[in-house]
N, C-alpha and C positions, 0 to 999 in steps of 0.2 A: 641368597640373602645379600642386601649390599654392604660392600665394605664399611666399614667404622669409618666416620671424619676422621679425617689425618688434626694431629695437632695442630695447630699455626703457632708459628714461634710471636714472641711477645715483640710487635713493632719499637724501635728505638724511639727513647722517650727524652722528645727537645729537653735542651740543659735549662731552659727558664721555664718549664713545667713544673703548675701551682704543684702542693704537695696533695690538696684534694685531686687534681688529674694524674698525679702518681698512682694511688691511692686505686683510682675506678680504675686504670688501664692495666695491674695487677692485679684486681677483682677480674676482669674482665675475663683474661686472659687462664685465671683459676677457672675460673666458672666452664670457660669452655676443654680444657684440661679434663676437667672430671664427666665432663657429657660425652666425652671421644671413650676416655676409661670407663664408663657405666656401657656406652653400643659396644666395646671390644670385650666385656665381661659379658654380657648378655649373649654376642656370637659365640663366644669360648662354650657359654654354656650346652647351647642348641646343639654345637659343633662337636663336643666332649659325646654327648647324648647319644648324637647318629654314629660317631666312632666307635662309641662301644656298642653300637648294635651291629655295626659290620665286621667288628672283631667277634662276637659271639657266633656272626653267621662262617665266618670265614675259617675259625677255629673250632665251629662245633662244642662252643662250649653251654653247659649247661645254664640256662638264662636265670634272673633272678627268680624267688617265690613272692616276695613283698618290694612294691616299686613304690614310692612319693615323689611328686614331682609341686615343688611347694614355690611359688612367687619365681615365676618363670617365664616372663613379657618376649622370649626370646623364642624357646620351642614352638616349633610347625605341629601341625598335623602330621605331616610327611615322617618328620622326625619320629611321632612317637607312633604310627603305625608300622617303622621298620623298627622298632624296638620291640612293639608287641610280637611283632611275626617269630621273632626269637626266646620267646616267653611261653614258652607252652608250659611251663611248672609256676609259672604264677598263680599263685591264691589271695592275694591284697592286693587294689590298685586305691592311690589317693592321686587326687589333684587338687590344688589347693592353690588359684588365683594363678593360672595360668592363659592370659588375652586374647593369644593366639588361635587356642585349641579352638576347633567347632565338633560337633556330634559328629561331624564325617568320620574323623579318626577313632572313635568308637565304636564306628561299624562292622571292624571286623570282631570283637572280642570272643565272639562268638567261636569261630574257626579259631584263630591266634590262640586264646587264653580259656581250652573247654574245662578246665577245673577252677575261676574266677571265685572266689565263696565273698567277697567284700570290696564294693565296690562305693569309692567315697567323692562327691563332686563337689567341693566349696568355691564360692564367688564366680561360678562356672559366667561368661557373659553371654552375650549376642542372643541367637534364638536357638530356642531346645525344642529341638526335633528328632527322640531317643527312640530307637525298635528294640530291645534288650533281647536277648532268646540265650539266658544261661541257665543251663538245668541243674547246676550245683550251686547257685549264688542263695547267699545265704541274710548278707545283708548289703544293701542299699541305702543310698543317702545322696539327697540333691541339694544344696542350697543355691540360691541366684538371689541377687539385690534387687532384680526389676522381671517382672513379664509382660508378658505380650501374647494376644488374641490367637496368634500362630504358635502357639508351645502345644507338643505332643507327646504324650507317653507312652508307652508298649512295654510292657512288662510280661515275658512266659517265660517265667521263674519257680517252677510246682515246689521247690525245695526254699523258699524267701522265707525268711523267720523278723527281722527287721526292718521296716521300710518307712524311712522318712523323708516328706517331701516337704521342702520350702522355696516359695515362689516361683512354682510352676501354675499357671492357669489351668485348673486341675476343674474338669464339668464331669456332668455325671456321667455320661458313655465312658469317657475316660476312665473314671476311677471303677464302673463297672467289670470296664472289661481287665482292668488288672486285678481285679480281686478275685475275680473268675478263674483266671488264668494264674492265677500266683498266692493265691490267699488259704491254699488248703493246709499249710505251717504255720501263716503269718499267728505271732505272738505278740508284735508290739505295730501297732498305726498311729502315725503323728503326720498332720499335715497342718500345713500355716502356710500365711502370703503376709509378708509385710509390704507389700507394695500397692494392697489393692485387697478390697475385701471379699470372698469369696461366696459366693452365691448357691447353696444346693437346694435343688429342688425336693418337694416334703418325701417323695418317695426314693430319694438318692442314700442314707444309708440306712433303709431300713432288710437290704441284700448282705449286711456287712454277716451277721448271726449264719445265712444259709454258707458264705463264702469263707467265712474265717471262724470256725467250730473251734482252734487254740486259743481266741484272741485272749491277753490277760492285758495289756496296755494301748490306751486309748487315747488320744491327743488333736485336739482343733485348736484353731487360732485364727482370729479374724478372720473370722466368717459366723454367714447367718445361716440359722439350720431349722428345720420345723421342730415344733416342741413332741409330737407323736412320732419322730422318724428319729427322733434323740432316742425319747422313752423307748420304743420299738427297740433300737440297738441294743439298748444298756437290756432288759428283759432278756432279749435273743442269747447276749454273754452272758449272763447272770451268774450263771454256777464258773467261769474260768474270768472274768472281769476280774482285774489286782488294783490297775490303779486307771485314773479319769483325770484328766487336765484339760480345761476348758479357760480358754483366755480369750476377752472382749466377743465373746461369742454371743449375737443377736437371738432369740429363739427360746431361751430358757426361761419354762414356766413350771408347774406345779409337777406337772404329769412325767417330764424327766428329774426330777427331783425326788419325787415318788417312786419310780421304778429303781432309781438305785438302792432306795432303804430295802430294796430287794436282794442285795449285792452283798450275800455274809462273809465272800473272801476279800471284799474289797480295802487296800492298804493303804492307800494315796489319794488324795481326793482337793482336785484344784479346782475351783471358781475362782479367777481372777478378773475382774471389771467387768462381770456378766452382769449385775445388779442395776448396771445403769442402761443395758443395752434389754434387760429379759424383765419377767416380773414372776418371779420366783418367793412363796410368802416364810413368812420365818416358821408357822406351822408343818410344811413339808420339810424344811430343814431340821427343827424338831424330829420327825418321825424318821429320820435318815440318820440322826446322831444315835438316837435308841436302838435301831434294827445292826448300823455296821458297828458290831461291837470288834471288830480287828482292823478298825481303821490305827495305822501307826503314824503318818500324816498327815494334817487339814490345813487348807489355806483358802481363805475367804479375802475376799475384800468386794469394794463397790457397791454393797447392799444396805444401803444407810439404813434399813428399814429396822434390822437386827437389833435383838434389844437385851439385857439380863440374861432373860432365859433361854439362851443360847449357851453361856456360861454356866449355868447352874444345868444345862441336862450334861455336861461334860462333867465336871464337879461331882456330881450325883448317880453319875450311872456307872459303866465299867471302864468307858472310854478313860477316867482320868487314870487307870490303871494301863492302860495298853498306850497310850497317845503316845508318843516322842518327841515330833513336833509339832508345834497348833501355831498361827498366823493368821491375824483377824486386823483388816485395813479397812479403813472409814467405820467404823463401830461407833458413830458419834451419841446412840443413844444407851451407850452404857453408863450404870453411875457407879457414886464413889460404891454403895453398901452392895452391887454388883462384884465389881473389884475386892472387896473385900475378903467376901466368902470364898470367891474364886483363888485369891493368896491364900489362903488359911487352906484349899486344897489343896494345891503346889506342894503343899509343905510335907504333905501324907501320902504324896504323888509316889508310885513305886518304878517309873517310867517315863514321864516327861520332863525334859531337862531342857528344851529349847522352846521358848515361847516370846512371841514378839506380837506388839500391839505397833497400829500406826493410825493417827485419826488427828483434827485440827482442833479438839477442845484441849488447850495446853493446861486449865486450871488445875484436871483432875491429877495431873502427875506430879506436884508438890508431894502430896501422898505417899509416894512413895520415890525418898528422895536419892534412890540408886539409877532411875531414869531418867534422861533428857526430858527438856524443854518440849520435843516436836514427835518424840515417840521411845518406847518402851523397846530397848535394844536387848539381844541376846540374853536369857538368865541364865546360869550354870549354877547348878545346886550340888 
């Protein structure tokens, strides 16, 4: 690594120097002060790292179970594969916005770290091109800011119970073969791209039901999905499906809407900004408020189409007894004698205590003059 800038001492400053060229040549002089001290803490850091990995080689001492290496512009590769070499009783690894790092140095984890159970990667950069082969990891988590056409994933993990992927250009061979190879545990799948909307083809997860027989937690985000390879999925879990969070997701119409009023353990139930991307009717919603009578919470928005009686089959049926939290964004055609009845349930509620409304007609919340202007904030009862 290269040394640190040496300080430069502060040039002598002529005696009829304005008091504004005092001023910037002691800014100046600061500024570069703290850029020599920021490269001399960053070496320290890299530097500390690789020393205590030669001290644990050298002393035989027992290597850590849990490592984080958190906002670390400084660590090599190098570095932190002589660290792992001495980690064999490692079971948590995090990184967390470390520049440096590429996938190489996660090559070995495998050999290094054969008891790994959590393995966590945030703001990971550059290009991901991951072969994973841990047969005790248990859970998984990618995130990255940006992808790119060359991202790869390998996962043969038979013991994987959590795995979340964000901003990995994630296609369907990909996500095949890791479900195959690692999905006979999985309990919870969440995948999202915010950098880029994701593309599956109709037949890509409707493998999810033969590959992940545990699944109870289910999670997209931006991305398009066919409406029969949704439905297919959500049918396939039916009996171990818990909870469903679906964000700007293109694709959703009747028929997965339909399949989950199939879903009687289901607990959790997100459509956020699907209503503008899918065309989902309020009849199927309807028949999916009736059937999950153990939903604990709902969050809706995007489906301006929503009207009253979406409130009255909550109000009316067993849900207003089980709900906890309900969440309903852009509802612009509820009215006041809607709201009303729906208050007058609240009140006989044996279970919902958080409810928030958010929509652009400000007239209707005069009504009830404990809300804002712009939407219906937290109620505690």
């Amino acid at each position: 690594m290269a040394p640190a800038p040496p300080i430069a001492p502060v040039p002598p400053i002529p005696q009829d120097a304005s008091p504004a060229d005092v001023a910037q040549r002691v800014a100046d002089a600061a500024a570069a002060a703290a850029a020599a001290a920021d490269a001399l803490a960053a070496q320290t850091v890299d530097t500390a790292v690789r020393t205590f990995a030669h001290y644990l080689a050298l002393f035989r001492v027992r290597g850590p179970t849990r490592l984080v290496l958190s906002n670390c512009p400084s660590v090599s590769d190098g570095t932190l594969v002589a660290l792992l070499a001495q980690s064999r009783d490692l079971v948590s690894l995090r990184i967390d916005q470390c520049p440096r790092l590429s996938c190489a140095a996660l090559a070995p984890l495998a050999s290094h770290c054969p008891i790994l159970k959590s393995l966590t990667l945030t703001k990971w950069a550059g290009m991901f091109h991951l072969d994973l082969g841990l047969p005790l990891l248990e859970t998984f988590t990618v995130h990255r800011s940006a992808t790119t056409e060359k991202d790869h994933l390998a996962l043969r993990c038979p013991n994987l119970v959590h795995l979340n992927i964000d901003g990995v250009a994630m296609r369907d061979w990909m996500l095949h073969q890791i479900l195959a190879q690692s999905g006979a545990c999985l309990e919870s799948l969440d995948i999202s791209c915010r950098s880029r909307l994701l593309r599956f083809s109709p037949n890509c997860f409707r493998v999810v039901p033969e590959h992940c027989p545990k699944l109870k937690v289910f999670g997209l985000r931006f991305a398009a999905i066919s409406d029969s390879a949704l439905a297919m999925l959500v049918r396939g879990c039916s009996s171990t499906l818990r909870s469903l969070s679906l964000v700007q997701v293109e694709g959703i119409m009747d028929g997965a809407i339909e399949a989950l009023a199939g879903c009687s353990r289901l607990d959790t139930l997100c459509l956020i900004d699907c209503g503008m991307l899918s065309v989902y009717s309020e009849q199927a919603l309807l028949l999916l408020l009736k059937n999950c009578v153990a939903l604990k919470r709902l969050v809706l928005s995007g489906n301006s189409s929503m009207s009253d009686a979406v409130l009255d089959a909550i109000a009316s049926g067993p849900l207003i007894n089980t709900l906890q939290e309900l969440c309903l964004y852009m509802f612009d055609r509820l009215t006041d004698d809607g709201l009303d009845r729906f208050s007058s349930a609240l009140a006989r509620s044996a279970s919902l205590r958080n409810v928030e409304f958010k929509w652009s007609l400000g007239s209707r919340h005069q009504r009830f003059p404990h809300f804002s202007s712009n939407y219906f904030p937290l109620l505690s009862f």
